[in-house]
C-alpha positions in Angstrom: 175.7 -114.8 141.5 176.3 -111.7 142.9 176.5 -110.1 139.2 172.9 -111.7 138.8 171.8 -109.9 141.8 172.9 -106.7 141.3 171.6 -106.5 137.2 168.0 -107.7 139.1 168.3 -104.6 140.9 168.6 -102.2 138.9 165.8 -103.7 136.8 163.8 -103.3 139.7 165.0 -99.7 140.2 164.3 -99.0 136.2 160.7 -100.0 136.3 160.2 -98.6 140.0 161.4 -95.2 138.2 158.7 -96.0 134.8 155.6 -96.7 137.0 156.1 -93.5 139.0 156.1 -91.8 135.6 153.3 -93.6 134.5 151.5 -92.8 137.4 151.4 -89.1 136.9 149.6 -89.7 133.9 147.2 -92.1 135.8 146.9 -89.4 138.7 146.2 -86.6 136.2 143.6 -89.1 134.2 142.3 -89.6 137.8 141.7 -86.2 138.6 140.1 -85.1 135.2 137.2 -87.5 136.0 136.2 -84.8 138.4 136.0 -82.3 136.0 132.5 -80.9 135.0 132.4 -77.9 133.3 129.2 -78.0 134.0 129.8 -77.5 137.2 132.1 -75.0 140.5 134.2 -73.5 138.9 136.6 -72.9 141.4 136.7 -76.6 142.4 136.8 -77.1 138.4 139.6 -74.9 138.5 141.9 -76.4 141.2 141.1 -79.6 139.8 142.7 -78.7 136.1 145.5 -77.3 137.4 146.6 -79.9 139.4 145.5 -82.1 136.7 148.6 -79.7 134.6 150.9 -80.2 137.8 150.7 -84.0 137.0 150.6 -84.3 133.3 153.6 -81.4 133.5 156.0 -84.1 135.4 154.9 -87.4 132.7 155.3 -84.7 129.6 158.8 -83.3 130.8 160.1 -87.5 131.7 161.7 -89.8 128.8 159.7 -92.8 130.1 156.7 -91.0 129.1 157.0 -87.7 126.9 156.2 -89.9 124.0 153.4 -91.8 125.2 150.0 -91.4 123.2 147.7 -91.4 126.0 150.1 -89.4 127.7 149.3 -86.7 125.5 145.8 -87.4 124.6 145.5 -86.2 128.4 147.9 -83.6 127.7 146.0 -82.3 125.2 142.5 -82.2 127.0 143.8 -80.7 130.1 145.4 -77.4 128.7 142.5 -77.4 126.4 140.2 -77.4 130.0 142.7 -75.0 131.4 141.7 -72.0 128.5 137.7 -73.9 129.1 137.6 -72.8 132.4 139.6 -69.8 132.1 136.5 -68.5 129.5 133.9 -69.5 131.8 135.5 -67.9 134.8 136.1 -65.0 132.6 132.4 -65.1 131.3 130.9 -65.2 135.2 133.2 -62.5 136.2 133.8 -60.2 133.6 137.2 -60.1 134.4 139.6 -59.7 130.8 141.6 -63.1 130.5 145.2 -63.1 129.5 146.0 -63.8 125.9 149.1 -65.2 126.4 148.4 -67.3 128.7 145.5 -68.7 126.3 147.8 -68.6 123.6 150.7 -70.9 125.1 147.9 -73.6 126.5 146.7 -73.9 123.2 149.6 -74.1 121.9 150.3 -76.6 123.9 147.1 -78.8 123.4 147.5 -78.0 119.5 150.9 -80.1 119.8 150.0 -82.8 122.1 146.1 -83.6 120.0 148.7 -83.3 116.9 150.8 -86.4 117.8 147.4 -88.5 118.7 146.1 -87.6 115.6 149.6 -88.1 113.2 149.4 -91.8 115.1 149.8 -94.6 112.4 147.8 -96.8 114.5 145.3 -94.4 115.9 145.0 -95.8 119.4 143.6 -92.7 120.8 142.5 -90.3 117.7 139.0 -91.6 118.3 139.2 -90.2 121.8 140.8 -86.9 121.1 137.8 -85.9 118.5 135.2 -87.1 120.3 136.3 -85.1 123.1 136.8 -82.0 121.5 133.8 -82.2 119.0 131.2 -82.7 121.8 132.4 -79.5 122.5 131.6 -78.2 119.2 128.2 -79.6 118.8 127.0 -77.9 122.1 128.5 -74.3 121.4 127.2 -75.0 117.7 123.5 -75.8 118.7 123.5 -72.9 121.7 124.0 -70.6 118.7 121.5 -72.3 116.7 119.2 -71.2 119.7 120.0 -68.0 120.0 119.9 -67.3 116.4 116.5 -68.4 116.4 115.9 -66.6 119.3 116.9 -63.2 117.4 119.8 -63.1 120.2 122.4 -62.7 117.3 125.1 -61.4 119.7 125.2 -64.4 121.5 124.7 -66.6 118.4 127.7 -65.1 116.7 129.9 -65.7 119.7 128.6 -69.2 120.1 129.1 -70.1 116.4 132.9 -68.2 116.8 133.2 -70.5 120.1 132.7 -73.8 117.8 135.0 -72.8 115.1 137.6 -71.8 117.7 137.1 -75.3 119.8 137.7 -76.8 116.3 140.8 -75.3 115.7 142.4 -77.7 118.6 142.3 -80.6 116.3 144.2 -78.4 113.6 140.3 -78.2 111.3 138.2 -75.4 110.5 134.4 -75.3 110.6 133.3 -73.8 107.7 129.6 -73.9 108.7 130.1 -72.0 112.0 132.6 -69.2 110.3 129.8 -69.1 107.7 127.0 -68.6 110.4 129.0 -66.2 112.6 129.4 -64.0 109.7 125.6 -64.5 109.1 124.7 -63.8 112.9 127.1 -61.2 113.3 125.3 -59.4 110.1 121.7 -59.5 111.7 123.3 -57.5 115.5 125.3 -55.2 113.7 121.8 -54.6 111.9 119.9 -53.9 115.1 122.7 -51.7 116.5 122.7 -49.4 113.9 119.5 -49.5 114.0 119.1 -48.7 117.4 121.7 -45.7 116.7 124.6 -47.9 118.9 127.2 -47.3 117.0 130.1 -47.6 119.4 128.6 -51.0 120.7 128.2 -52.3 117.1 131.6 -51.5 116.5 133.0 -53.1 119.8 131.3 -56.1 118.9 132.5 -56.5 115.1 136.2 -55.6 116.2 135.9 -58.5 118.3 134.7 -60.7 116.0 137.1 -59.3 113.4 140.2 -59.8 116.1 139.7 -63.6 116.1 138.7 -64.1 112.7 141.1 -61.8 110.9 140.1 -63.5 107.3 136.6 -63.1 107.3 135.9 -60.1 105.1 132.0 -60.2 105.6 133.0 -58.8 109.2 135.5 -56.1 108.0 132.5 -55.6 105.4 130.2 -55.0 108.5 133.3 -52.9 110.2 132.7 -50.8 107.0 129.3 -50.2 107.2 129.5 -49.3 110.7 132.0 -46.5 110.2 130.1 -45.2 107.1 126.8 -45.0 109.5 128.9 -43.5 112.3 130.2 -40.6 109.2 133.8 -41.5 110.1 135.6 -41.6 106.4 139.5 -42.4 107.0 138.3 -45.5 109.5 135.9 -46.3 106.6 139.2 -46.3 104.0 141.2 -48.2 106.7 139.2 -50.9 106.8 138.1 -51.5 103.2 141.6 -51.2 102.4 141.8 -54.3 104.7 139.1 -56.1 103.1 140.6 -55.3 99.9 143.8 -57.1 100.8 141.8 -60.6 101.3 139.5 -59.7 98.3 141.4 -57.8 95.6 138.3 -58.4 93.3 135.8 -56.6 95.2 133.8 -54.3 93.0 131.4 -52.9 95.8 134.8 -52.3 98.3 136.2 -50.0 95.3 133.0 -48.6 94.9 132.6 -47.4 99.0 136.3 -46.7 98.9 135.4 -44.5 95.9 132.6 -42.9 97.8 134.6 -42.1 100.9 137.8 -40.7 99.2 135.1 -38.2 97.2 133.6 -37.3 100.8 137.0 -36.5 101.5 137.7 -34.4 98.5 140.6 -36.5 97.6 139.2 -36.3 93.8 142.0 -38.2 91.7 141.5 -41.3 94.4 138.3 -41.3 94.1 138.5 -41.8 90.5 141.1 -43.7 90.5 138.7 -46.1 92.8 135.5 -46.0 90.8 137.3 -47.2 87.8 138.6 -49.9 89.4 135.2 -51.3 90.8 134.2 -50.6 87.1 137.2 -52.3 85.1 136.1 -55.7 87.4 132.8 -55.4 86.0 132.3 -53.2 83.2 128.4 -52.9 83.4 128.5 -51.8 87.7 125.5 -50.0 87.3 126.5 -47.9 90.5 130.0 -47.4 89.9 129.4 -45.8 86.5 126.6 -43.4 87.8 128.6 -42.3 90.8 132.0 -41.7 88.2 129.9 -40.2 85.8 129.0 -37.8 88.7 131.8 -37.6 89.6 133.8 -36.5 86.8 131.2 -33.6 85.8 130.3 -32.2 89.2 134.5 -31.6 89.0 134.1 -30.1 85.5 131.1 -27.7 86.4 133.7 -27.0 89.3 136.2 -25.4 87.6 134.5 -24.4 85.2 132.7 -21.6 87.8 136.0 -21.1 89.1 136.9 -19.3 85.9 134.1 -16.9 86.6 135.6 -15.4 89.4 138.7 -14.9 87.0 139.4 -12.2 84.5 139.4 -13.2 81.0 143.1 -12.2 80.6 144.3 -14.5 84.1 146.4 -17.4 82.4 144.5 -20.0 85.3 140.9 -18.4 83.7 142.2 -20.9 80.3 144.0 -23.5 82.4 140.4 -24.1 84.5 138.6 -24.2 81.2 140.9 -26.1 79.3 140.6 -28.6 82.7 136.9 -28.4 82.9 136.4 -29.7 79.5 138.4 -32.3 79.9 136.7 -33.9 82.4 133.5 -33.1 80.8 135.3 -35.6 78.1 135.9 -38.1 80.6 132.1 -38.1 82.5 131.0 -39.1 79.0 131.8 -42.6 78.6 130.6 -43.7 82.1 127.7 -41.8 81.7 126.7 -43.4 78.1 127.3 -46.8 79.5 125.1 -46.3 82.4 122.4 -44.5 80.3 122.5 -47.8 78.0 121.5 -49.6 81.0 118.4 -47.6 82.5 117.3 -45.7 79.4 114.5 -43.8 80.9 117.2 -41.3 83.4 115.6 -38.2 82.2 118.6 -36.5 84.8 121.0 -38.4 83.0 120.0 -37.6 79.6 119.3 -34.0 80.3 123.1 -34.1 81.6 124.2 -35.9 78.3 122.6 -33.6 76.4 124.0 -30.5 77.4 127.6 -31.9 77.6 127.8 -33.3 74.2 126.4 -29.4 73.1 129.1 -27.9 75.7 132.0 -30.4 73.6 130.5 -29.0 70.1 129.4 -33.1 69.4 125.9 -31.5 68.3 124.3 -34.4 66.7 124.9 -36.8 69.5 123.6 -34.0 71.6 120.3 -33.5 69.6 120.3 -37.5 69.8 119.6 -37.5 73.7 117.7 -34.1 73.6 115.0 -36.2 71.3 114.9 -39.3 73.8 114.6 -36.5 76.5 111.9 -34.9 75.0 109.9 -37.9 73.8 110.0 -39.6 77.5 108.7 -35.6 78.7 106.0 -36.3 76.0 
């Protein structure tokens, strides 16, 4: 009998010890009914973090670290903890901690995780609903303020739902498609408004929480270009070129730059490559073409400045032809394309005669003069 009592007990003990475990959950359930965050945020704030104290204790106890509900709450709480922390943040201007973002989400990313791996799905319902009500509202405020022409704030609001929908371990290809797009429009106005440092504050932020987007980096680009600053300009496309190896237009600016910079061979080197992905790059071929014999006409009026006799006078020439040779074949494919250059064929015409090729320079002199005619 006494055996009987005792084993009654330490039942009673056992489930004493379970219901005060299961009772943090409940407390922290309790208290995040009084979460708005609509609403103070201080009071929102006390109220999620003792929300956290609770859910802490049920998430760190055997009785309860692998219940579903347990961490259905687990997950919305730290999810409200880096909430309010970006409100607070927003209100106050004051920076927010990345780290401490980064470990809460972490930690919501794990907990919504198990809800959602669930076999029998008792609480996935709840964990996306409660995170995509928060993605409908930051997606339709950036609706609004892209209609609005407020494409700062539409960018960061379309960022904001494609960030919210990260919790559930999903992208939202419409928001990363219309932050790119919104982004786009502000960069716009700040360079038009001559802003450059601002437009450049604001695509580096973009561009810091969307590290794949190239359209950004693209903007990034731009901005640099506008702003005259060349090796940011390579820094970036170089970076863009890493996600897009297949970019003809990035070769093309990166072309462009290194030629600002003098650095000639990269700059060659770079316009071919924008013109080996596509062969008939209208662009590409004009500014190689350039290129090529702006370097020839170069050297070639370096040797005057030399005496016959100096071994480099040869060397230069020798050099200048050359790439005389080599501005050719860009040059004939994009005069193929736009027929009526009268700079281009004047240009073809008196290369081919520089070369000796005198009938294909007669042939470009006669399309030259009949277009004069």
């Amino acid at each position: 009998m006494k055996k009987q009592l005792l084993l009654a007990g330490l039942s009673l003990v056992l489930s004493t010890a379970t219901f005060a475990q299961k009772k943090n959950v409940t407390d922290a359930i309790l208290l995040m009914r009084k979460y708005n965050p609509m609403g103070d945020v201080a009071a929102n704030k006390k109220t999620v973090t003792e929300a956290k104290n609770f859910i802490d204790l049920a998430a760190a106890n055997a009785e309860t670290a692998e219940d579903l509900k347990m961490h259905l709450y687990r997950g919305e709480i730290y999810y409200c903890l880096n909430e309010i922390s970006n409100i607070e943040s927003a209100t106050s201007g004051a920076p927010q901690d990345a780290s401490t973002i980064n470990a809460n989400k972490e930690v919501a990313v794990a907990s919504f995780k198990k809800v959602l791996d669930d076999p029998k799905k008792a609480w996935t319902t709840d964990a996306q609903s409660f995170i995509n009500s928060r993605v409908d509202f930051m997606f339709n405020q950036g609706i609004v303020a892209y209609n609005a022409k407020k494409y700062v704030d539409a960018a960061n609001a379309f960022m904001a739902a494609n960030e919210i929908k990260s919790y559930l371990g999903e992208s939202f290809k419409d928001a990363e498609v219309n932050t790119s797009l919104a982004a786009n429009y502000a960069v716009e106005d700040f360079l038009a408004a001559k802003k450059y440092d601002e437009a450049l504050t604001f695509a580096q932020g973009i561009s810091e929480k969307m590290p794949q987007n190239i359209d950004i980096l693209i903007s990034i680009v731009n901005i640099n270009l506008q702003k005259g600053d060349v090796a940011a300009t390579e820094t970036y496309i170089n970076k863009a070129l890493a996600l897009d190896p297949l970019n003809k237009q990035l070769y093309y600016v990166l072309g462009t730059s290194y030629m600002d910079k003098k650095e000639n061979d990269k700059a060659t080197i770079a316009l071919k490559k924008a013109i080996e992905i596509d062969p008939s790059y209208n662009e590409a071929l004009y500014q190689l073409g350039a290129h090529l014999y702006n370097l020839a006409v170069e050297k070639r009026n370096a040797t005057v400045e030399l005496d016959y006799k100096d071994p480099k006078a040869a060397k230069l020439e020798a050099e200048a032809m050359d790439l005389f040779k080599q501005a050719l074949e860009p040059l004939e494919k994009y005069v193929s394309q736009n027929p009526d250059d009268k700079a281009i064929l004047d240009i073809l015409y008196k290369t081919n005669m520089k070369l000796g090729n005198i009938e294909k320079a007669k042939e470009y002199k006669a399309r030259l003069d009949a277009l004069k005619g």
